[in-house]
C-alpha positions as MATLAB code, in Angstrom:
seq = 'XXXXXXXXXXXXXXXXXXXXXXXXXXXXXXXXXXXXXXXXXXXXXXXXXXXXXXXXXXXXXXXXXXXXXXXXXXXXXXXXXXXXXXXXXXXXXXXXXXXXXXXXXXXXXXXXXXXXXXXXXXXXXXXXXXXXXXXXXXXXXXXXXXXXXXXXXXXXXXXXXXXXXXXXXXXXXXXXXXXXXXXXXXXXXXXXXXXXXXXXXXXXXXXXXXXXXXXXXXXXXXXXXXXXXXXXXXXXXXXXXXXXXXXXXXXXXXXXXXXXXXXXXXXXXXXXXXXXXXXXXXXXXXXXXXXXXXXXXXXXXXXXXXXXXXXXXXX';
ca = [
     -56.171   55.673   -8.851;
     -55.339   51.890   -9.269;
     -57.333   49.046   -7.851;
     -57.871   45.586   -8.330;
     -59.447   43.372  -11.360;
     -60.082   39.903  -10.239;
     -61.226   38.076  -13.052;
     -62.115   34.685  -13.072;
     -62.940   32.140  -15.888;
     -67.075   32.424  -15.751;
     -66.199   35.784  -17.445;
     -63.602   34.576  -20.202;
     -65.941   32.142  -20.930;
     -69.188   34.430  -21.284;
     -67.046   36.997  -23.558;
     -65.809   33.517  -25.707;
     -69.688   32.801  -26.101;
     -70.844   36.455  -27.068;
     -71.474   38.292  -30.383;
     -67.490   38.566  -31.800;
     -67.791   42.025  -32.413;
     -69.429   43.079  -29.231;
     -66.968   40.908  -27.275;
     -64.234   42.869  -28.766;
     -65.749   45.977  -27.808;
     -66.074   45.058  -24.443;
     -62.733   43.374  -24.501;
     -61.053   46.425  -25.830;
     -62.871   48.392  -23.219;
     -60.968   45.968  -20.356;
     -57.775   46.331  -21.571;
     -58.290   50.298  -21.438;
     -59.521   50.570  -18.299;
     -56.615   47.709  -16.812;
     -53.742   50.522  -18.427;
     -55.291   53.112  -16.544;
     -56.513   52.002  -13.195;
     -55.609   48.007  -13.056;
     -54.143   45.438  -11.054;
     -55.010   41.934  -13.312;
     -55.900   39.021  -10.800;
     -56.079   35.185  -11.203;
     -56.665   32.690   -8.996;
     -54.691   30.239  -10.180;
     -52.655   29.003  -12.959;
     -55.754   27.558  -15.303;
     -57.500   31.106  -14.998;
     -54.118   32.182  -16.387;
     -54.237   30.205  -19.003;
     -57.583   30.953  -20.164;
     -56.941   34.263  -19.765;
     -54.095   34.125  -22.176;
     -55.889   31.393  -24.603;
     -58.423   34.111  -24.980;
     -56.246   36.508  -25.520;
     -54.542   34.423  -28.351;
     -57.742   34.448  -30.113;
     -58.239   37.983  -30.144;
     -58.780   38.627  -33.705;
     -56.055   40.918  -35.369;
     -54.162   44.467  -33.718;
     -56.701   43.611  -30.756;
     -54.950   40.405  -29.971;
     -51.596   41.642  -30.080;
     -52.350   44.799  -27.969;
     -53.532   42.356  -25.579;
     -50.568   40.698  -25.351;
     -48.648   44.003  -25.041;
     -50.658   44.890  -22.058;
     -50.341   41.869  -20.087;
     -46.594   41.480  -20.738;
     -46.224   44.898  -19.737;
     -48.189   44.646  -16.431;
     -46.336   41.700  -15.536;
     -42.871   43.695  -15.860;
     -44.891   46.431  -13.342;
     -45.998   43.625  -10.755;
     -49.464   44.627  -11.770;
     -50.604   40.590  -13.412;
     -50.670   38.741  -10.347;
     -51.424   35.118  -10.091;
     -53.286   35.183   -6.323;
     -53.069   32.501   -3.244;
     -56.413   34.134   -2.346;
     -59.225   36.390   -3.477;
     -58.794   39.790   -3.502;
     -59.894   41.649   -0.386;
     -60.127   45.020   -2.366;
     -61.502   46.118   -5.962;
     -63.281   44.284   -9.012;
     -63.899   40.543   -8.986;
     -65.011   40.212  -12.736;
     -67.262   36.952  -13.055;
     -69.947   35.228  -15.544;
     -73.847   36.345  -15.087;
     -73.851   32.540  -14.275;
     -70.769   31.120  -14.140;
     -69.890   27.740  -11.844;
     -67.443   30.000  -10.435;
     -70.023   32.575   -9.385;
     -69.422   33.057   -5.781;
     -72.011   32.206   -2.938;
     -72.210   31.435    1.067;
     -71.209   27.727    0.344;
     -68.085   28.789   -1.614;
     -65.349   28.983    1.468;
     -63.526   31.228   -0.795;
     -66.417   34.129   -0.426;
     -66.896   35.666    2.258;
     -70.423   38.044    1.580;
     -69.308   40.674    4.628;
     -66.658   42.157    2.623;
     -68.107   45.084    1.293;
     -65.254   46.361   -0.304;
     -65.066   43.786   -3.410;
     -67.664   44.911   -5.898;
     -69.186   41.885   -7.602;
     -69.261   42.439  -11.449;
     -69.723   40.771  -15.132;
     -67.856   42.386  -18.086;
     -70.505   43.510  -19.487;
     -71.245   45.837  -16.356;
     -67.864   47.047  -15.640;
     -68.570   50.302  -17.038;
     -70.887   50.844  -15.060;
     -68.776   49.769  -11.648;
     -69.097   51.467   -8.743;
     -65.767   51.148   -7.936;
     -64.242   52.215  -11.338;
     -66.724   55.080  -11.539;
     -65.323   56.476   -8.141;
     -61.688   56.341  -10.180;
     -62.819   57.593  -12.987;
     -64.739   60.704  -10.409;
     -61.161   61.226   -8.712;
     -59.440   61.281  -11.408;
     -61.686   63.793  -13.372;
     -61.956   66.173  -10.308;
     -57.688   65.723   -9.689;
     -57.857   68.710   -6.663;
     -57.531   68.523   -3.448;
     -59.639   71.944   -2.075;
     -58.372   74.504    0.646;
     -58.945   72.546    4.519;
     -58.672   69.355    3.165;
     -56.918   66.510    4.245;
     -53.350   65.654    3.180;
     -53.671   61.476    4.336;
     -56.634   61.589    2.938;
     -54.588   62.188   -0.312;
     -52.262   59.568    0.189;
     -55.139   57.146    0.742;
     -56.984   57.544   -2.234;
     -54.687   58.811   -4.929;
     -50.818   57.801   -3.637;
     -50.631   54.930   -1.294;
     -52.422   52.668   -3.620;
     -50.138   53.469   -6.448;
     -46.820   53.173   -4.019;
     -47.708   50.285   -2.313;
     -47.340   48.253   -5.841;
     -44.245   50.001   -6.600;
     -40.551   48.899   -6.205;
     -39.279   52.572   -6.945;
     -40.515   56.016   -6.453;
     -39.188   58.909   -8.503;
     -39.556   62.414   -7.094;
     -38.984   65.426   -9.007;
     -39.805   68.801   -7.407;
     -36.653   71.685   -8.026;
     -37.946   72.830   -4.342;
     -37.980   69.570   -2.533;
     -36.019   70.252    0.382;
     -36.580   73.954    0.749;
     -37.231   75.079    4.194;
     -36.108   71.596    5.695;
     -33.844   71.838    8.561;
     -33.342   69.634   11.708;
     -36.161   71.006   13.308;
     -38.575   70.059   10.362;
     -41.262   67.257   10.887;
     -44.381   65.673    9.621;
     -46.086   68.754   10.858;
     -44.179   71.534    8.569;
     -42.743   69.540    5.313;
     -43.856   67.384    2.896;
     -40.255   65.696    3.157;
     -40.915   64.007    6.407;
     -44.481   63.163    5.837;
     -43.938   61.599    2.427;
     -40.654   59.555    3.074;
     -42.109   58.287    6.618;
     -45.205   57.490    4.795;
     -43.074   55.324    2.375;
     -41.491   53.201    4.730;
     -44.271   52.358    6.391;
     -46.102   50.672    3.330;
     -46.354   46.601    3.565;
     -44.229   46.036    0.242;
     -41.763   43.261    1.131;
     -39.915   43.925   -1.602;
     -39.033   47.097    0.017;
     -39.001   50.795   -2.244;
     -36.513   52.990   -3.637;
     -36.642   56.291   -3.355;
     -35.118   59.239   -5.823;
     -35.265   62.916   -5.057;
     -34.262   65.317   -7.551;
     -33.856   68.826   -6.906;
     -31.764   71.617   -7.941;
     -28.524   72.703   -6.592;
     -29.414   76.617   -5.876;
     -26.935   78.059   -3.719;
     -24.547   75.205   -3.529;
     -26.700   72.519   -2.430;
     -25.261   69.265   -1.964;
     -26.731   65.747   -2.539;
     -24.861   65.178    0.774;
     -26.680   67.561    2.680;
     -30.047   66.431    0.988;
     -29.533   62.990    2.749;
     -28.271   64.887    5.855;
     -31.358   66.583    6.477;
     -33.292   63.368    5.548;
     -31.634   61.309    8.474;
     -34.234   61.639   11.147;
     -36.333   59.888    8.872;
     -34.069   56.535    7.468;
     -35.421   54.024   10.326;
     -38.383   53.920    8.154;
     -38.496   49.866    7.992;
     -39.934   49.666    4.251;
     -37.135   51.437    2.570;
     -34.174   49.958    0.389;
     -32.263   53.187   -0.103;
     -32.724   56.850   -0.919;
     -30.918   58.416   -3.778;
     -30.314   62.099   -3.824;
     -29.670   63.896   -7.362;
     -29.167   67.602   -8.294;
     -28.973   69.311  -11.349;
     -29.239   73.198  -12.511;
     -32.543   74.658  -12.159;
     -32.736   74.778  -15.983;
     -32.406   71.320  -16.292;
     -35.294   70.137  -14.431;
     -39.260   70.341  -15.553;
     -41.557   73.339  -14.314;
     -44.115   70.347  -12.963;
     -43.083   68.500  -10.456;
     -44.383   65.066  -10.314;
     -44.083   61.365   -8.473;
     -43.469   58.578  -10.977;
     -43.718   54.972   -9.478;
     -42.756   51.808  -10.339;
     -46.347   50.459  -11.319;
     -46.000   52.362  -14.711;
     -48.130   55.790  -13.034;
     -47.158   58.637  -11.620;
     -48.917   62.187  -10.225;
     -48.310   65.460  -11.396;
     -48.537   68.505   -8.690;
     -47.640   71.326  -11.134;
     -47.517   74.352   -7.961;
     -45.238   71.990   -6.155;
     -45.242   69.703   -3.131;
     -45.067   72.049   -0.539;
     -48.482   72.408   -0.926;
     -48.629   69.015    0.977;
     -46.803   70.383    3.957;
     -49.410   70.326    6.553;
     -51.813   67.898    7.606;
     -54.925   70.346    6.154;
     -54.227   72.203    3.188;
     -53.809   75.958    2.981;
     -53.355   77.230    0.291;
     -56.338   79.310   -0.917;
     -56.507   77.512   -4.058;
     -55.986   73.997   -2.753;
     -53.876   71.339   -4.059;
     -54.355   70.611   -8.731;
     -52.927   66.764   -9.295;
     -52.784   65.435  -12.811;
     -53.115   61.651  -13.247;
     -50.913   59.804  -15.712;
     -51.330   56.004  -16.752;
     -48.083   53.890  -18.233;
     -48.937   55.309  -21.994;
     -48.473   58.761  -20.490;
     -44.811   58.268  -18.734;
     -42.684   59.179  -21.616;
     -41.634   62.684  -20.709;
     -41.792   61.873  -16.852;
     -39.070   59.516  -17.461;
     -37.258   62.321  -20.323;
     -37.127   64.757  -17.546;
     -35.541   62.547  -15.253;
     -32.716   61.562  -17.663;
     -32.452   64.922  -18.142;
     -31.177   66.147  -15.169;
     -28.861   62.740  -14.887;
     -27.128   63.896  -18.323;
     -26.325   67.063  -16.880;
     -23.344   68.203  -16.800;
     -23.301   69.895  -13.043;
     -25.316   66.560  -12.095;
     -24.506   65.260   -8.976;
     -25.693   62.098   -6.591;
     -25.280   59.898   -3.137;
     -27.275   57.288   -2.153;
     -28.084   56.198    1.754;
     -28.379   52.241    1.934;
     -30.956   51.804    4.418;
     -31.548   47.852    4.138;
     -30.338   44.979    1.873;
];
């Protein structure tokens, strides 16, 4: 759902030199498309500040969106100033810049097939957009198909940019017991999946759920302890409120300012192929979106019957 946009300063300088109102277009265009599935690249610190002289001279509320959206995705870790090109994604350039890559560049390497070459004008039409843009329209996963498939395309790129992962699901931990695994519960699967991501910062994890027939946070993290050498993980928080105070949908909400909606729940993740009949309906939502992700959440914490414990797992 997320990918990224290298951008270097062949394209800056080919939208400077275009038609002002068709620049903004396409300007406005890359800004939309960076809220919903972005990571903003630069190679160094003069593409930066290009990048943000341009931006500067965005004429009117276009310019000061702009500057909304890249102050923003720097508070996500999504504006990244790079040590080197992008092995993954978009890597925006002019239709003749100096910058344009070739076989003498040492910087380009032409075997990696996975970086789609692109000008702004073109980025519509992007391969690798138009594949999110596909997933994201089509949002199901159909009965037989593959749950790490799943995590490849739609979560792990979304986690793996994420300091903090939110889980809401009122049925998180039902049918877990310490003879669960990977095989039988989402639980396992997901958390394991977590700490093995290569996110030095390391993640935290929240789990809300509801406290039917007494349940504890305690015993939440009880039942999760199999799973806590997971290397990548900072701690796991365990909250429960009344069933009434938690959302219907259940969703993921992650750090990067995105999160997935599984409205039938995640136990429809449980085993490696899916089975129910009907398959697996995800809903994709972009930073503008999070408002009443994050209203849900504070929900349950104002709660009255709220309750929480955390497991430190690493510094």
């Amino acid at each position: 759902m997320i990918t990224d946009f290298e951008v270097h300063l062949s394209a800056i300088a080919e939208l400077q030199e275009m038609d002002p109102g068709f620049a903004q277009v396409l300007s406005d265009r890359l800004r939309d498309d960076l809220i919903r599935h972005g990571v903003l690249d630069v190679l160094d610190e003069a593409h930066r500040v290009e990048l943000a002289r341009f931006v500067r001279s965005q004429p009117g509320l276009s310019g000061q969106r702009w500057i909304e959206v890249l102050l923003t995705l720097g508070k996500l870790n999504r504006f990244n100033v790079l040590s080197e090109p992008i092995d993954w994604g978009v890597r925006l350039q002019g239709a003749a810049g100096d910058d344009r890559p070739s076989i003498a560049d040492p910087t380009f390497d032409d075997t990696r097939p996975k970086v789609e070459l692109c000008t702004v004008r073109d980025l519509s039409r992007s391969s690798t957009l138009q594949a999110l843009r596909d997933l994201d329209a089509d949002a199901h996963l159909s009965f037989g198909g593959v749950r790490k498939e799943f995590w490849a395309q739609v979560l792990e790129p979304l986690a793996v940019r994420s300091r903090t992962v939110h889980i809401v699901d009122r049925f998180i931990f039902r049918r877990l017991d310490q003879n669960s695994s990977e095989r039988d519960h989402v639980l396992p699967w997901l958390i394991t999946r977590l700490g093995q991501l290569d996110n030095n910062d390391g993640i935290e994890v929240t789990l809300t759920s509801d406290d039917a027939e007494g349940f504890t946070p305690e015993e939440g993290l009880r039942l999760l302890r199999p799973w806590f050498q997971s290397g990548n993980l900072k701690f796991i928080e365990v909250v429960t409120a009344p069933r009434n105070d938690l959302p219907h949908d259940r969703h993921i909400r992650f750090g990067c300012g995105a999160a997935i909606l599984l409205p039938a729940g995640f136990d429809r993740l449980a085993r490696a192929d899916v089975r129910a009949r009907d398959g697996v309906n995800w809903i994709y939502r972009d930073l503008r979106q999070l408002g009443p992700l994050r209203n849900a959440e504070q929900m349950a914490l104002r709660s009255k019957r709220m309750r929480s414990a955390r497991a430190t797992l690493r510094e």
